[in-house]
N, C-alpha and C positions, 0 to 999 in steps of 0.2 A: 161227534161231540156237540155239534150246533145244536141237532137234535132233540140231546139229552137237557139240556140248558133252556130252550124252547119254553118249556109248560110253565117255568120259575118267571118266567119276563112278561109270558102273557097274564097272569096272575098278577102280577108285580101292582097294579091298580085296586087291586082287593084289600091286598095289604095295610091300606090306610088306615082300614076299618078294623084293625088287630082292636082297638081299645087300649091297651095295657103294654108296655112293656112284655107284661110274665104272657099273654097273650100271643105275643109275636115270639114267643122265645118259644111257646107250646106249640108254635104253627112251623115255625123251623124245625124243631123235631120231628114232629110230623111228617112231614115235605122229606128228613133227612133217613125217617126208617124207613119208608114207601121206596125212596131212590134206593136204596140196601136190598129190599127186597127184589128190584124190578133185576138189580144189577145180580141176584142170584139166579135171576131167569125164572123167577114166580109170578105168579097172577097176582099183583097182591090182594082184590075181592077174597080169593079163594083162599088166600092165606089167612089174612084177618077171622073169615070165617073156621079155620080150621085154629087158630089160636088161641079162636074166644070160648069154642069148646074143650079146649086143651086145658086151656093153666086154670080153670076150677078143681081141677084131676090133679094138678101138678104139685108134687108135695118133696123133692128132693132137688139140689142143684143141678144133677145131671139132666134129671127129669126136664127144666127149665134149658138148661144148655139143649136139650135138644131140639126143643122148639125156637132156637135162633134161624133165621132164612139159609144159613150156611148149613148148616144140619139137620132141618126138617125133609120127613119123607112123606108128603102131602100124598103116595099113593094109597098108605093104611091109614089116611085119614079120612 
């Protein structure tokens, strides 16, 4: 658990420089889909890059649901 908590504390210095409110709120998110991915057992580089070719293709809600970290198959991708 220490671990996982680690990258958020040493960062934690960064964060001053959010600018904005909506800024820090966009960097939270960030920080909270990358942990989503890592905790599916994804690379996220290799996901990101596998999503950003995706959802231009992506034209149905399934089609989108499957590109979630939980039901992505990044081997046909």
């Amino acid at each position: 658990m220490e671990n996982a908590i680690r990258p958020l504390f040493v960062g934690r210095p960064s964060w001053l420089f959010a600018d904005t409110a909506g800024g820090g709120n966009d960097s939270a998110n960030l920080y909270s889909f990358i942990e989503t991915v890592k905790a599916n057992n994804i690379e996220p580089y290799r996901y990101l890059v596998a999503l950003f070719k995706e959802v231009p293709l992506t034209q149905t809600v399934d089609a989108y649901e499957a590109l979630l970290p939980l039901n992505i198959n990044l081997g046909g991708l």
